[in-house]
C-alpha positions as CSV (number, residue, x, y, z in Angstrom):
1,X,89.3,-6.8,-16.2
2,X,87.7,-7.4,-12.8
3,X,85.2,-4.9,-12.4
4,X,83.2,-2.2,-14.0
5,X,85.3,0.1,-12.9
6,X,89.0,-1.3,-13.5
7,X,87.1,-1.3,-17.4
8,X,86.1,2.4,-17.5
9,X,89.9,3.2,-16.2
10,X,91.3,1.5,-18.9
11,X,88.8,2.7,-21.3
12,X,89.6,6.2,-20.6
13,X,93.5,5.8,-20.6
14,X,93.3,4.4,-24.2
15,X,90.8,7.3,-25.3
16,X,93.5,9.6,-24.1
17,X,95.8,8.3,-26.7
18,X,92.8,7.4,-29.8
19,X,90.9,10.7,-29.4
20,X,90.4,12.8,-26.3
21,X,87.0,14.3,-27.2
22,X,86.3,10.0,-26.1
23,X,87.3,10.2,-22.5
24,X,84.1,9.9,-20.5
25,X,82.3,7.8,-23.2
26,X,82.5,4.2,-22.0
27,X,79.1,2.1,-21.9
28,X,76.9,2.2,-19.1
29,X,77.3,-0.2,-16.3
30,X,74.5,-2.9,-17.7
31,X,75.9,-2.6,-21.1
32,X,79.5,-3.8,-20.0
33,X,77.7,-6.3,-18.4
34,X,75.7,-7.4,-21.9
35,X,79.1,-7.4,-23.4
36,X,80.1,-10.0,-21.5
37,X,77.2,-11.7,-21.2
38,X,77.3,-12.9,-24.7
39,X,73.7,-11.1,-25.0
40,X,74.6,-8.6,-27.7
41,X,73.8,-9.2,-31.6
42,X,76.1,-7.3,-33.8
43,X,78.7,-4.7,-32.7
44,X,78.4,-1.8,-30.4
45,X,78.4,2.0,-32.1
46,X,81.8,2.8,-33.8
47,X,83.4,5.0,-31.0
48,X,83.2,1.8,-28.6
49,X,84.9,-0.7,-31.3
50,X,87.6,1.8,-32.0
51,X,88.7,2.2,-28.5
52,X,88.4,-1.5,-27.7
53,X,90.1,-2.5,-30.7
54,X,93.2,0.0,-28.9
55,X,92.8,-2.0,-25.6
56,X,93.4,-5.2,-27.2
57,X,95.8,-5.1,-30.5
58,X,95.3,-7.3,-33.0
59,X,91.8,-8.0,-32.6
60,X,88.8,-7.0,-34.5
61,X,85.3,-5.7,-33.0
62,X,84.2,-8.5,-35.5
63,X,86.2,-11.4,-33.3
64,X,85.4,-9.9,-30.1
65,X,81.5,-10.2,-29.9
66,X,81.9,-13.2,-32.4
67,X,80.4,-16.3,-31.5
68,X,82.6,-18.8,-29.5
69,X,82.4,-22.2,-28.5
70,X,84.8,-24.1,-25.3
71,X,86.6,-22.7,-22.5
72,X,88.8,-19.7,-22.4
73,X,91.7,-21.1,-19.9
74,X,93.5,-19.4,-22.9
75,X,93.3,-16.4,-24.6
76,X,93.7,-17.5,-28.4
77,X,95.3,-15.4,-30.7
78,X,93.3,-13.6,-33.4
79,X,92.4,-15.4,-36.6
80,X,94.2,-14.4,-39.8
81,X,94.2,-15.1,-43.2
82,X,95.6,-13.7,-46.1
83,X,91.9,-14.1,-47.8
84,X,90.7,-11.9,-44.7
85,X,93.1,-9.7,-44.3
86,X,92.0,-5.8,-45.3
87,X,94.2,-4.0,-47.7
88,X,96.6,-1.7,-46.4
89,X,95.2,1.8,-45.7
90,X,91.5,0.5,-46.1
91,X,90.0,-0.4,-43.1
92,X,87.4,-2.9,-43.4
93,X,83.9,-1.5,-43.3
94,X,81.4,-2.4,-40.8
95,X,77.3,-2.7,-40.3
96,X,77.1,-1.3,-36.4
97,X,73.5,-3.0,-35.6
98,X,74.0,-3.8,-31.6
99,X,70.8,-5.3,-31.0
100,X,69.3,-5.0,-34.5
101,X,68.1,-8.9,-34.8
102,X,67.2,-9.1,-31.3
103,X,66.5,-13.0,-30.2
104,X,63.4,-13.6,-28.1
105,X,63.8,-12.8,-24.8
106,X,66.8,-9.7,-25.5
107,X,65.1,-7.2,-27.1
108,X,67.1,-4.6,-26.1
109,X,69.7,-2.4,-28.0
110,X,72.2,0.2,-27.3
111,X,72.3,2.0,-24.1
112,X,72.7,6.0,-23.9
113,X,71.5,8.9,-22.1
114,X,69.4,11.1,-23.6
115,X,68.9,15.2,-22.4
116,X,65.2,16.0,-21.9
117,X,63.4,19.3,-20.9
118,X,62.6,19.9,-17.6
119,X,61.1,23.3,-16.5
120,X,62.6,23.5,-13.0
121,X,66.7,23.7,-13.9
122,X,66.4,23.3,-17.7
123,X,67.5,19.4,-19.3
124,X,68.0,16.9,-17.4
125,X,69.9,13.7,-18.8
126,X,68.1,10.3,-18.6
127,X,69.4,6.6,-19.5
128,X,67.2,5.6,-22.3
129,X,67.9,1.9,-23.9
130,X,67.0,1.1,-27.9
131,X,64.5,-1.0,-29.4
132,X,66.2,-2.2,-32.8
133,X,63.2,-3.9,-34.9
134,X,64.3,-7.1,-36.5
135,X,61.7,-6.4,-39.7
136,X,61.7,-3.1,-41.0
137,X,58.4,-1.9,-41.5
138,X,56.1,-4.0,-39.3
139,X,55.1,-3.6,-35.7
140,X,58.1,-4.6,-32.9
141,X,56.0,-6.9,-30.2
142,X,57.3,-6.4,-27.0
143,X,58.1,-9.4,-24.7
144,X,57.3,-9.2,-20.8
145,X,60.9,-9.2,-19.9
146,X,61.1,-6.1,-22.4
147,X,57.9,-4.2,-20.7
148,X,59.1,-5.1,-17.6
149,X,62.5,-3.5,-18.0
150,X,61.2,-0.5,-19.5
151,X,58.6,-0.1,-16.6
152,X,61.7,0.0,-14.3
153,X,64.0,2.0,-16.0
154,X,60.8,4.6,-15.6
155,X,60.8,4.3,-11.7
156,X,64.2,4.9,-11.6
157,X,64.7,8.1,-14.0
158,X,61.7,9.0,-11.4
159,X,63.9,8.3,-8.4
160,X,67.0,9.7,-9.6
161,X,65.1,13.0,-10.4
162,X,67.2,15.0,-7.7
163,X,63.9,16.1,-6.1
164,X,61.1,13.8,-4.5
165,X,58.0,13.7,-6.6
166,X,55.2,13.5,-4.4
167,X,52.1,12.5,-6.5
168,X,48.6,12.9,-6.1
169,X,47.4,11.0,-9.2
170,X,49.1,8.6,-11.6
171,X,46.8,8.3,-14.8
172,X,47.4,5.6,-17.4
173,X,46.6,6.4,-20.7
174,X,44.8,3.4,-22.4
175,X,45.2,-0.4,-20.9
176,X,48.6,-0.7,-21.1
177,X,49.8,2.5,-20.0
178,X,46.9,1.7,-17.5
179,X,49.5,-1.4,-16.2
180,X,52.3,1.4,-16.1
181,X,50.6,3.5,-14.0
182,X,49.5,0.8,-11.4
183,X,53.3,-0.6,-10.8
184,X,55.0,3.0,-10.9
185,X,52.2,4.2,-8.6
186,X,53.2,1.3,-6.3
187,X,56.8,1.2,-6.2
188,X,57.5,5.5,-6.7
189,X,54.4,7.0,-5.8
190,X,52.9,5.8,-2.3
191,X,49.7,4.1,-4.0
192,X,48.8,7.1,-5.0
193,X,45.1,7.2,-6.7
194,X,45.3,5.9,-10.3
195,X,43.5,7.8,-13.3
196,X,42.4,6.3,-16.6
197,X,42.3,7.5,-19.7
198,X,40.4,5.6,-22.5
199,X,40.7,7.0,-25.8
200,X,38.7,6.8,-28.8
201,X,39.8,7.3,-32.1
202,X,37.4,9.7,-34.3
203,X,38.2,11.5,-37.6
204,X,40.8,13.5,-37.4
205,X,41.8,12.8,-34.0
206,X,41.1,11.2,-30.6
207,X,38.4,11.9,-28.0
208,X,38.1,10.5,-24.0
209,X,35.7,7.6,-23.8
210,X,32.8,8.0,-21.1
211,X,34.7,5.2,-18.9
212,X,37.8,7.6,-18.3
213,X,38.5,8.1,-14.4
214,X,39.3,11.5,-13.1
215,X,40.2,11.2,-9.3
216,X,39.5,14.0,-6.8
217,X,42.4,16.1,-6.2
218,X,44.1,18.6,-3.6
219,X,44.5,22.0,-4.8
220,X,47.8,22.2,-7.0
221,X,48.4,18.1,-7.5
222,X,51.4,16.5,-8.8
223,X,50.4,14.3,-11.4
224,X,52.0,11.8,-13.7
225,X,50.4,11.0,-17.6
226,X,51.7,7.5,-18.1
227,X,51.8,6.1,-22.0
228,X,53.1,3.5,-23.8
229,X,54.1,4.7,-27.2
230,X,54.3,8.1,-28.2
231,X,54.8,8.6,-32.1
232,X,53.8,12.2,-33.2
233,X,52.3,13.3,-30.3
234,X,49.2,14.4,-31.2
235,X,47.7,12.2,-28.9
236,X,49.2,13.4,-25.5
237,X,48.9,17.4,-27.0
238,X,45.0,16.4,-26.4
239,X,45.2,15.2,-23.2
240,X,47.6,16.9,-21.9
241,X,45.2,19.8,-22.4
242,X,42.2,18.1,-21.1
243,X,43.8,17.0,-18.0
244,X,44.9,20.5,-17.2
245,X,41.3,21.5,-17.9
246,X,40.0,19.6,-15.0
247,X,43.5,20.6,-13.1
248,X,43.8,23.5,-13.9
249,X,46.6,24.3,-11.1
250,X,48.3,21.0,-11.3
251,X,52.0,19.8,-12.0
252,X,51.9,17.9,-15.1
253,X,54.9,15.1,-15.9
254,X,55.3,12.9,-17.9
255,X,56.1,9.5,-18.4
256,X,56.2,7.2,-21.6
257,X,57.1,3.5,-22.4
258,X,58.8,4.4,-26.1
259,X,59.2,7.3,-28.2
260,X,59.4,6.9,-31.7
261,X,62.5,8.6,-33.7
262,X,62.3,10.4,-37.0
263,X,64.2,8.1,-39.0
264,X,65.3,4.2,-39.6
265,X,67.9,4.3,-36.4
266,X,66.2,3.7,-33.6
267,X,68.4,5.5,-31.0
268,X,67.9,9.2,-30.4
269,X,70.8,11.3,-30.5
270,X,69.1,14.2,-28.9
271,X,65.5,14.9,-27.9
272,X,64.7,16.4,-31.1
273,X,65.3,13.0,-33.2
274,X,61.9,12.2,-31.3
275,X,59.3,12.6,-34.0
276,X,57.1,14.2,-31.8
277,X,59.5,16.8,-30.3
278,X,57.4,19.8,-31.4
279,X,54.1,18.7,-29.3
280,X,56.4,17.1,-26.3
281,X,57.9,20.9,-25.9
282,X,54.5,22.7,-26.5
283,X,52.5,20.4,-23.4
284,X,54.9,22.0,-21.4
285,X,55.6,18.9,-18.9
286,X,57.4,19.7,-15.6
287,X,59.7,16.5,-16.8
288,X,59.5,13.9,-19.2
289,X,60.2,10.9,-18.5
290,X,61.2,8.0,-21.9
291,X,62.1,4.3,-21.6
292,X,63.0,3.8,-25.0
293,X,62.9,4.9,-28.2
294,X,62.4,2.9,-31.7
295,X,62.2,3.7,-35.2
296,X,58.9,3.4,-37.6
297,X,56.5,2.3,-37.1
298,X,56.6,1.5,-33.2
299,X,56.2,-0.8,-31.1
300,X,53.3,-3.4,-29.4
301,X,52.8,-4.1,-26.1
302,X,52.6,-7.8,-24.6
303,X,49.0,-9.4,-24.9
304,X,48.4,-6.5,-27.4
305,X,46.9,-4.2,-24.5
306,X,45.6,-0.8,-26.0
């Protein structure tokens, strides 16, 4: 294969033949390129490893994302033994965990586009990337290379919105969606003024801390809520409201680092695997915006920012 594209060709010509319903389903662009890369740990999702086990007969998902060691001035054939050989009629079963003991430094898991509301011409369809969490049960810490990725996968769901979004405020919510809201305000949003949102936790809830910023505003401002994590939303149901009660006419969107699914797989096969669908629909965002999404219990930012 030479390019991308001469892959996705031949991708779709063999799903013509394996199952139809396939056509149209090849990885994005910078997941072809992780293929290749040698970057991935474990397999891609079990539509990928059926059609590329059709492109290239003989060989195993298993064999080709396998480790490998010299040149390839040959193309070897595929290892087999009787001891490894599956019995007839019983294809050998397989863990599909692209991503899901992540080395330092490649964090990152499956690739796939996700549909999310927006009020203007119903769902739009975003590229969102995984976060596979090496140690069930504890906190994923996020590397800089990982923040960084997500912080520009943001800017570009922003530009590839279909409309310009002219904004009068970006607010981050906490220190480290406080970061989020300084680059994307930068590179999408003209330097727009930047809000702050400190939150306290109290019983049964959060409350805004006295140092919380609220810059002037035109009448009817555009204006972005950036977050890091977003688990049940409960959170961004508060503020949501409490921005829009010093806003009253404003456009509200948006914009979060990782969003947390309801179960142990940490892709989201619609919007409402998020855990905190019901609140995301009920604040009523012109467009949301979503990096990533992980399983339980989420995620850390670098440095531990809050």
């Amino acid at each position: 294969m030479q390019s991308y594209r001469a892959f996705c060709r031949e991708y779709d010509k063999v799903a013509e033949k394996v199952d139809k319903s396939l056509r149209g389903s090849f990885p994005s662009k910078a997941q072809f390129y992780r293929w290749l890369s040698g970057e991935l740990v474990g397999l891609p999702y079990a539509d990928h490893c059926r059609i590329l086990e059709a492109m290239l007969p003989g060989w195993q998902a298993e064999q080709l994302f396998g480790p490998h060691e010299g040149g390839i001035e040959f193309v070897p054939e595929p290892p087999q033994t009787r001891a490894e050989a599956p019995a007839q009629g019983s294809p050998p079963q397989r863990i599909h965990t692209e991503g899901a003991r992540a080395a330092p430094g490649n964090q990152v898991g499956e690739e796939f586009a996700l549909a999310v509301p927006r009020a203007e011409f119903g769902d739009s369809t975003i590229d969102v990337f995984s976060l596979p969490n090496p140690q069930p049960g504890r906190l994923l810490d996020l590397n800089w290379e990982t923040f960084g990725l997500g912080i520009e996968r943001l800017g570009n769901q922003i530009k590839n919105l279909g409309s310009r979004l002219d904004v009068d405020i970006c607010f981050g919510i906490n220190e480290a969606g406080l970061v989020m809201a300084t680059f994307l305000s930068s590179s999408r949003f003209s330097r727009c003024p930047i809000g702050y949102l400190r939150c306290n936790k109290v019983r049964g809830g959060i409350e805004l801390d006295d140092a919380s910023v609220f810059p002037e505003a035109k009448d009817h401002p555009t204006i972005v809520l950036c977050d890091f994590e977003v688990k049940h939303s409960d959170a961004i149901g508060y503020l949501e409201k409490q921005v829009r009660a010093r806003y009253p006419t404003a456009d509200l969107y948006f914009a979060v680092f990782g969003a947390m699914t309801k179960g142990d797989d940490p892709r989201a096969y619609s919007f409402d695997d998020l855990a905190g669908v019901h609140n995301l629909r009920k604040a009523d965002f012109s467009a949301i915006f979503i990096a990533a999404t992980m399983s339980p219990p989420g995620i850390e930012p670098p440095l531990e920012l809050r």
